[in-house]
C-alpha positions as a LaTeX table, in Angstrom:
\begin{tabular}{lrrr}
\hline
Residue & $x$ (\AA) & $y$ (\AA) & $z$ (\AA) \\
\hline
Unk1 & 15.93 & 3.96 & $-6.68$ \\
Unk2 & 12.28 & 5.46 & $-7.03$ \\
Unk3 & 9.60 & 4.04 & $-9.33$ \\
Unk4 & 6.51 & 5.89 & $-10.54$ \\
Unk5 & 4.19 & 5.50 & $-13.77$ \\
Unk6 & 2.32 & 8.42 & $-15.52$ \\
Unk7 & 0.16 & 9.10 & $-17.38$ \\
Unk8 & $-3.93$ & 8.49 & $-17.35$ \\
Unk9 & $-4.78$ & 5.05 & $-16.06$ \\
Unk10 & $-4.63$ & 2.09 & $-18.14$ \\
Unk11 & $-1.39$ & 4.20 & $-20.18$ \\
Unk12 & 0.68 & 4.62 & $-17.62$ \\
Unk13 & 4.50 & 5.22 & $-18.58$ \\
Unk14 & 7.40 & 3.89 & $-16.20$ \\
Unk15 & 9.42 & 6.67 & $-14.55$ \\
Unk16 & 12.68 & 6.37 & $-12.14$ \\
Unk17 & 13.97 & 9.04 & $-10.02$ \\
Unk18 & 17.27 & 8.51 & $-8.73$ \\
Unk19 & 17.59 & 11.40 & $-6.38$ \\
Unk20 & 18.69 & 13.47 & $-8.83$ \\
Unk21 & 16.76 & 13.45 & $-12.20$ \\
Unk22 & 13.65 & 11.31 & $-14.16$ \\
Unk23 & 14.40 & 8.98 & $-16.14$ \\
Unk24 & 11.90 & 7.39 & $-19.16$ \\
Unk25 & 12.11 & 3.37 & $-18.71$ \\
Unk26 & 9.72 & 2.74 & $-21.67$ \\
Unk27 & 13.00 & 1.66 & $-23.91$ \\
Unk28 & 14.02 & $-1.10$ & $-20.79$ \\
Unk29 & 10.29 & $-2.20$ & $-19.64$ \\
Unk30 & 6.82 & $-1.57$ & $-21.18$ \\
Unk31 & 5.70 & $-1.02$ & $-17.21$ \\
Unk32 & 6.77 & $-1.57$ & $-13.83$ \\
Unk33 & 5.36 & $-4.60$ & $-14.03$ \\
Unk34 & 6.20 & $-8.29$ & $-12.38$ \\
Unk35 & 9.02 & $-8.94$ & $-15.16$ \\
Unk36 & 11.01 & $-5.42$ & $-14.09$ \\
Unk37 & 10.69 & $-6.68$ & $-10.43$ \\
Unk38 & 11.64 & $-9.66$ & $-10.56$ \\
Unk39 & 15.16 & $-8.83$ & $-12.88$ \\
Unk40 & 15.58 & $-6.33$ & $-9.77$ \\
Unk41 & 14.43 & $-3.32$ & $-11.72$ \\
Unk42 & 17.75 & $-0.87$ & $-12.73$ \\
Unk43 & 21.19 & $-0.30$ & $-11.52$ \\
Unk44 & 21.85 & 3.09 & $-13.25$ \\
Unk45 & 19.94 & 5.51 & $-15.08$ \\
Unk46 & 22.77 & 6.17 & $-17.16$ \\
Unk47 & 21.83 & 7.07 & $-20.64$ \\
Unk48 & 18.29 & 6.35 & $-20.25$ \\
Unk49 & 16.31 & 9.82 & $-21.69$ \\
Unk50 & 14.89 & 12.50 & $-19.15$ \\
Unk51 & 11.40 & 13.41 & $-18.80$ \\
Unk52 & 9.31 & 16.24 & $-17.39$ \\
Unk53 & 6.93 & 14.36 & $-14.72$ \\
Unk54 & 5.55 & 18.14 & $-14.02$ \\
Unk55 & 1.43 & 18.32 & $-14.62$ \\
Unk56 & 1.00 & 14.27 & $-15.20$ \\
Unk57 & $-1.37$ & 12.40 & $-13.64$ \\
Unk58 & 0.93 & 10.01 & $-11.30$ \\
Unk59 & $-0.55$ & 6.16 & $-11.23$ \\
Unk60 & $-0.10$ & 3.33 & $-8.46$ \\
Unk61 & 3.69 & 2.45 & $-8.84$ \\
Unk62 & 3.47 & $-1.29$ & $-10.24$ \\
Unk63 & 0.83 & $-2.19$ & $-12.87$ \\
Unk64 & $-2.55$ & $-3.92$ & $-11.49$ \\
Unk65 & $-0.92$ & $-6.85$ & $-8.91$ \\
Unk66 & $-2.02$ & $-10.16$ & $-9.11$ \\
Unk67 & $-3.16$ & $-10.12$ & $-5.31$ \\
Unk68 & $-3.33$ & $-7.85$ & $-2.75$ \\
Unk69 & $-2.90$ & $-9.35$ & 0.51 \\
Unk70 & $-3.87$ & $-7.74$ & 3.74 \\
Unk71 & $-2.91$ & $-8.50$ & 7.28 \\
Unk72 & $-5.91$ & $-7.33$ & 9.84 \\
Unk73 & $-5.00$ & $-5.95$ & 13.39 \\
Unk74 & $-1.43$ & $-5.95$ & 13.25 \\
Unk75 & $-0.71$ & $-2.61$ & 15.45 \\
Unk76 & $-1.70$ & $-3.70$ & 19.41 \\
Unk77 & $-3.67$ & $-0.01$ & 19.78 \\
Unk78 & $-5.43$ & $-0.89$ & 16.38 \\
Unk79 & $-6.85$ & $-3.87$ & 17.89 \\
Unk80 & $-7.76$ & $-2.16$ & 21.16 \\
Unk81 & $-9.25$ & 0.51 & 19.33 \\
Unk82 & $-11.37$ & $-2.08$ & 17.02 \\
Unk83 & $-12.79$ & $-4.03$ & 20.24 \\
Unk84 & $-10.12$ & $-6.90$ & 19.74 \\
Unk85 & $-7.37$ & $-8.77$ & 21.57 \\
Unk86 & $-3.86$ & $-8.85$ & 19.30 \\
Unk87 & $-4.17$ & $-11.72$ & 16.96 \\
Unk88 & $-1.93$ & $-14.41$ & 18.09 \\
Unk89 & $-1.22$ & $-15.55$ & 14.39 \\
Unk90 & $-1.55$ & $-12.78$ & 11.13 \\
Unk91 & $-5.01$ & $-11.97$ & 10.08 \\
Unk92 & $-5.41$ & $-12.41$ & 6.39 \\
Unk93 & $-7.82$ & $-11.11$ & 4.00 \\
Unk94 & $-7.89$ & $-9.86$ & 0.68 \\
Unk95 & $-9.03$ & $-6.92$ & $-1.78$ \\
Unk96 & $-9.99$ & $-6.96$ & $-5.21$ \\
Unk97 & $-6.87$ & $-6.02$ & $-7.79$ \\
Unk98 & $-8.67$ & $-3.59$ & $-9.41$ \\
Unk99 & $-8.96$ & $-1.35$ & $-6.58$ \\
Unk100 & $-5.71$ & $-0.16$ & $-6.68$ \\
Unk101 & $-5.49$ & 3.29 & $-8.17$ \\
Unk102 & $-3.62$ & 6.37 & $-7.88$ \\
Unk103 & $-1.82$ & 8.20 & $-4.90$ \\
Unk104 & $-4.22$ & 11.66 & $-6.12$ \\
Unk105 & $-6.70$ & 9.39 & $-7.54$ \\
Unk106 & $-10.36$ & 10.41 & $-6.22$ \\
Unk107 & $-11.52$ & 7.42 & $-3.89$ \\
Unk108 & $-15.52$ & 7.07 & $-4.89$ \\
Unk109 & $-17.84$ & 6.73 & $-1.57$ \\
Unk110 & $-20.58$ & 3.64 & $-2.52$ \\
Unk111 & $-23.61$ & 3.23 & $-2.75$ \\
Unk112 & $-24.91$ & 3.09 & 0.48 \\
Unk113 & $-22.17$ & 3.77 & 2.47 \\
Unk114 & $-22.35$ & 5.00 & 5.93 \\
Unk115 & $-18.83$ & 4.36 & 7.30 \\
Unk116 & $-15.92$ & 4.17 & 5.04 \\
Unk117 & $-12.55$ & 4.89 & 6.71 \\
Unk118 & $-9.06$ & 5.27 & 6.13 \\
Unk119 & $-6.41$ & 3.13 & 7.21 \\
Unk120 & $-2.80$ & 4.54 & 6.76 \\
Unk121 & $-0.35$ & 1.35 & 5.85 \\
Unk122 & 2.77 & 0.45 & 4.79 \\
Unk123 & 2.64 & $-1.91$ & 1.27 \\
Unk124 & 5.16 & $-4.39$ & 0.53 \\
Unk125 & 5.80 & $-5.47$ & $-3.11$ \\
Unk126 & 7.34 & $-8.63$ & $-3.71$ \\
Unk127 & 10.14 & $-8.78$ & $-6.25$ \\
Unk128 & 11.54 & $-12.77$ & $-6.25$ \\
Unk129 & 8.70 & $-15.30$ & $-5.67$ \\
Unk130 & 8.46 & $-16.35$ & $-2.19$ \\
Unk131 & 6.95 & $-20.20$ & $-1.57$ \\
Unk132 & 7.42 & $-22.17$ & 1.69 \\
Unk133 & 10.70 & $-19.68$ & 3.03 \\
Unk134 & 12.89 & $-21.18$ & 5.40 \\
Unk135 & 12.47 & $-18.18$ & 8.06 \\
Unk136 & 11.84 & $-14.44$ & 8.36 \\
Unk137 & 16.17 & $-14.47$ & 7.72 \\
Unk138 & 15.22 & $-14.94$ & 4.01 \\
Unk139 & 12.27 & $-12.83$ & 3.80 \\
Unk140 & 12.91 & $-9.22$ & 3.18 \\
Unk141 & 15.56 & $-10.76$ & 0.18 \\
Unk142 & 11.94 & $-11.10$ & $-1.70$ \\
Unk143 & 10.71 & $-7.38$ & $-2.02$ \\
Unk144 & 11.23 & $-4.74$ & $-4.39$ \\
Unk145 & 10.05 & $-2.12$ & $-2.44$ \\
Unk146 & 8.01 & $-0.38$ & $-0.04$ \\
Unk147 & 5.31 & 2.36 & $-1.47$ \\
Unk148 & 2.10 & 3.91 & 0.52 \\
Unk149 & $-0.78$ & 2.01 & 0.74 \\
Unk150 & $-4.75$ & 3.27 & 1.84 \\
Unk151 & $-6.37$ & 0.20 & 2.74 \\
Unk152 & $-9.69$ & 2.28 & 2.40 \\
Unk153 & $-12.59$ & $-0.04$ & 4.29 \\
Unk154 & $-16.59$ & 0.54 & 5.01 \\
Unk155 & $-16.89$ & $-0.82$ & 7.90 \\
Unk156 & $-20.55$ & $-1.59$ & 7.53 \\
Unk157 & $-19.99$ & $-3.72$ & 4.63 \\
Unk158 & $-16.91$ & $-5.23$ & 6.33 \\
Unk159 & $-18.14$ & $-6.29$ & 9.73 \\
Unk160 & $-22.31$ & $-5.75$ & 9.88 \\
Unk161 & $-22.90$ & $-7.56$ & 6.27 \\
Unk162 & $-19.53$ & $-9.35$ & 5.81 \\
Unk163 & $-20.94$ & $-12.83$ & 6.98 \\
Unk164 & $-17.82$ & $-13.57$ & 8.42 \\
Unk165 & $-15.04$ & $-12.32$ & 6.10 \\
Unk166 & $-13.82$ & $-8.88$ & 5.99 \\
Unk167 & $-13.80$ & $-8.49$ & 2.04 \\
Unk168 & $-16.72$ & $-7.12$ & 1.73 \\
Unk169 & $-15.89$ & $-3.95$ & 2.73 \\
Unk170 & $-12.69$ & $-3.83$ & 1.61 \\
Unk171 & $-13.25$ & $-4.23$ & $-1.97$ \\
Unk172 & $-15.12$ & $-1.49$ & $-3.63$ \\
Unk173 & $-13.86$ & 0.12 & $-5.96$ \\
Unk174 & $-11.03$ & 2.81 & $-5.65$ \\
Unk175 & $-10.27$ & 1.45 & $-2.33$ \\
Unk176 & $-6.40$ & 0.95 & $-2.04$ \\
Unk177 & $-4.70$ & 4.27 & $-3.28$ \\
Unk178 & $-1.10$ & 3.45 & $-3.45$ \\
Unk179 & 1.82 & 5.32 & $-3.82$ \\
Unk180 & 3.62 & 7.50 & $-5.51$ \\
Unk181 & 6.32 & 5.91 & $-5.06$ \\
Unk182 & 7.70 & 2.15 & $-5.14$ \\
Unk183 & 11.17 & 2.87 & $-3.10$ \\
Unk184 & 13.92 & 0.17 & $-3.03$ \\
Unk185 & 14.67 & $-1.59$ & 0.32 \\
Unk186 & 18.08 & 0.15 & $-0.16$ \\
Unk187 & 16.77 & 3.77 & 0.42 \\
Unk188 & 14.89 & 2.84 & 3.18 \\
Unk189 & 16.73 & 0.30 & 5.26 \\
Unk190 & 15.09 & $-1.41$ & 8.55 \\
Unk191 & 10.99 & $-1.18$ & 7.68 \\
Unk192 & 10.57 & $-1.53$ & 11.13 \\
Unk193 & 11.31 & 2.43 & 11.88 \\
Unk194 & 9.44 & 4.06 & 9.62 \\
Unk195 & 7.02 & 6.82 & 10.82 \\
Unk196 & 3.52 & 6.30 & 9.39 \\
Unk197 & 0.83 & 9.44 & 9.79 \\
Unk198 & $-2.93$ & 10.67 & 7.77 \\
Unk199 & $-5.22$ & 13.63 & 8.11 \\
Unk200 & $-8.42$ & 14.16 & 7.45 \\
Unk201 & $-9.15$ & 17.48 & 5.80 \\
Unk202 & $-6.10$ & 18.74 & 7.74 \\
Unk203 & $-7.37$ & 17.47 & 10.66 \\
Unk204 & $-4.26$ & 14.71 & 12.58 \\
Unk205 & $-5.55$ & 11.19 & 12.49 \\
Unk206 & $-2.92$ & 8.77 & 12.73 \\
Unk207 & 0.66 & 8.82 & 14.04 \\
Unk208 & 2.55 & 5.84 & 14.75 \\
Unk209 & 5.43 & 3.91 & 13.60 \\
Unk210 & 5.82 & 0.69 & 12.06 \\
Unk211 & 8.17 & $-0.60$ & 15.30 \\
Unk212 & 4.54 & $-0.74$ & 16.84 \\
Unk213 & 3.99 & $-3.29$ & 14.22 \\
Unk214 & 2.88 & $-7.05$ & 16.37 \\
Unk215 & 4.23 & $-9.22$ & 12.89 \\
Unk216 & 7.32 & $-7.28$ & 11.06 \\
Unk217 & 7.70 & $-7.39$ & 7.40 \\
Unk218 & 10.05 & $-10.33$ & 7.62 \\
Unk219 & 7.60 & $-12.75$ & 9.42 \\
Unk220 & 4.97 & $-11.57$ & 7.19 \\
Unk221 & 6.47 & $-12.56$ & 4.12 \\
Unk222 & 7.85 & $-15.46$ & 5.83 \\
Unk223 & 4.43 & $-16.57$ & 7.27 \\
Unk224 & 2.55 & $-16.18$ & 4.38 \\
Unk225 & 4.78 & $-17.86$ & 1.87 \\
Unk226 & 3.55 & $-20.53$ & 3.95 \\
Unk227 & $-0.11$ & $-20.47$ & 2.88 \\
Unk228 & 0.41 & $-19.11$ & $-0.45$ \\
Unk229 & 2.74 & $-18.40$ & $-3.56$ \\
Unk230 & 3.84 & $-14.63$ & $-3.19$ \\
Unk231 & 5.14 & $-13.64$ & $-7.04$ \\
Unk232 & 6.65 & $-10.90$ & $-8.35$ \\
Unk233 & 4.19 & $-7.26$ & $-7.94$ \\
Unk234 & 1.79 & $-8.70$ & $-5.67$ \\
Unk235 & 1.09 & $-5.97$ & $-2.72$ \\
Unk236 & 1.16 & $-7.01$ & 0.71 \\
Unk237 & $-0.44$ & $-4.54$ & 3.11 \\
Unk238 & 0.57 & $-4.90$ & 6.60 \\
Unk239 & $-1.90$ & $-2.81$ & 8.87 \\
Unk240 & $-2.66$ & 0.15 & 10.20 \\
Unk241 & $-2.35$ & 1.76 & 13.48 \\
Unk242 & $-4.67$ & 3.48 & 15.59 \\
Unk243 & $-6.66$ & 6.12 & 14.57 \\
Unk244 & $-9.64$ & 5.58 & 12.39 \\
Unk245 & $-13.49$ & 6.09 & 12.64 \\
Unk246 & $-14.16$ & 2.49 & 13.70 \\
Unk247 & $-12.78$ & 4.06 & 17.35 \\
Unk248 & $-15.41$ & 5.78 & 17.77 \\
Unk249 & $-13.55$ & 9.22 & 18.10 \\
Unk250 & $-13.69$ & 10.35 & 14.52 \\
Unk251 & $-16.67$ & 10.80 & 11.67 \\
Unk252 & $-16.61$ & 8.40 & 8.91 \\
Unk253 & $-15.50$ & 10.02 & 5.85 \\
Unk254 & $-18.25$ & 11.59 & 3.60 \\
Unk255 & $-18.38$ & 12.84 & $-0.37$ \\
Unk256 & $-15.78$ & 15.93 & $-0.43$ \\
Unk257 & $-13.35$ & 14.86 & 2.85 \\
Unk258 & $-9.54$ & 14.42 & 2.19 \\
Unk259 & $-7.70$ & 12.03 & 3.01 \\
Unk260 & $-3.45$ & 12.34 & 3.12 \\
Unk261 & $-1.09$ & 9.63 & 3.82 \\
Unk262 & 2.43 & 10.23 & 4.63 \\
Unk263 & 5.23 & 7.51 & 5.92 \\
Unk264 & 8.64 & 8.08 & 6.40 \\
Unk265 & 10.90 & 7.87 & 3.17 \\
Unk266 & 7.87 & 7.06 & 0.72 \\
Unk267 & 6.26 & 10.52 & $-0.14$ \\
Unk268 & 2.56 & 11.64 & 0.55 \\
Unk269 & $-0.82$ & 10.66 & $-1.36$ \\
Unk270 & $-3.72$ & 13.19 & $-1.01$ \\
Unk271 & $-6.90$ & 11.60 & $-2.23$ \\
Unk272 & $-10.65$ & 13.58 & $-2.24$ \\
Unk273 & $-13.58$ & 11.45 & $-1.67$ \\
Unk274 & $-16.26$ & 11.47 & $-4.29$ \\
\hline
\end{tabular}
């Protein structure tokens, strides 16, 4: 099954596509939201009503999470690329909630920026709660889905005025377009071979595959529940692979670039900076 809510943000209507036809879940679920997840969404679209997604605006794929967690350096050629050694354990950081918008949202530049970038990921949402798992052998029984994820960064803000924590530039606002789709681990099957590619204004950026990944899915999940309570809708990002303007061998993205995101299975987000 494939989620999606539209409609203009903050009235968002929840949508599942089956492979076959649209479906209106406003008379299951107000929104794809952690209680949806965490029943394990729907079976069967079976007499639910149609609708006509054509000409809607199409909104991330859960409502706002409670926590977006990101894993730093977690493709080997990423960190190579960044001036880094692979991490031995996950990097974690976090963004603010409220960046999350849109797969066609526009992604606003700030003030001051000199070097925001794009960083192609796959997301994870977690559908059962996950605290202090057992191993990585129970993990991937915890998410709902896998959906496209920008982990937009400015890379000033992140490592030049971050004081020692990446958040900074992480956190502004628009900075984590996701979708359009949440997909069910059903449709996708192993999320370690899943292709992962972006352009930038048609230009090739990116093109890896999430078997390059250092930590899978499973020992993400698995490692973090060890730290902290993963619930129901909260958006794990798991890294990006090589590619972006921190290398050296691309411009930083300026008012009026494109950015597209495409991985395997999940659909494609086009987003215009502003």
């Amino acid at each position: 099954m494939r989620y999606m809510r539209v409609g203009e943000p903050g009235r968002e209507r929840p949508v599942a596509f089956d492979g076959e036809r649209y479906a209106d879940l406003s008379g299951v679920t107000p929104d794809i939201d952690p209680a949806f997840l965490a029943r394990g969404g729907v079976e069967s679209l079976a007499g639910l009503p149609g609708i006509d997604v054509a000409g809607l605006r199409v909104g991330p794929p859960v409502t706002r999470p409670g926590a977006v967690l990101c894993v730093g350096q977690n493709y080997a050629a990423h960190a190579a690329e960044s001036g880094a050694e692979p991490p031995a354990s996950p990097i974690l950081f976090y963004k603010a909630p409220n960046t999350v918008v849109g797969p066609y949202d526009d992604v606003l530049v700030p003030r001051g920026s000199a070097k925001t970038d794009w960083e192609v990921e796959l997301a994870v949402v977690i559908g059962r709660r996950a605290r202090y798992l057992d191993s990585p052998d129970e993990a991937l029984a915890h998410v709902a889905g896998y959906a496209i994820s920008n982990d937009v960064s400015e890379r000033d803000f992140q490592l030049a005025q971050s004081g020692g924590q990446w958040s900074k530039g992480k956190s502004c606002e628009t900075f984590n377009p996701l979708g359009p789709w949440l997909v069910t681990p059903d449709e996708i099957g192993d999320p370690q071979k899943l292709g992962l590619r972006s352009w930038v204004n048609g230009e090739p950026r990116q093109d890896s595959t999430t078997a390059d990944m250092i930590f899978s899915v499973a020992y993400l999940v698995w490692h973090l529940s060890q730290f902290t309570v993963l619930d129901p809708g909260d958006v794990i990002n798991t890294g990006t692979p090589q590619g972006v303007a921190l290398s050296g061998r691309f411009p930083y993205l300026a008012p009026g670039d494109v950015m597209e995101m495409e991985i395997d299975g999940l659909g494609r987000q086009r987003n215009v900076l502003a």
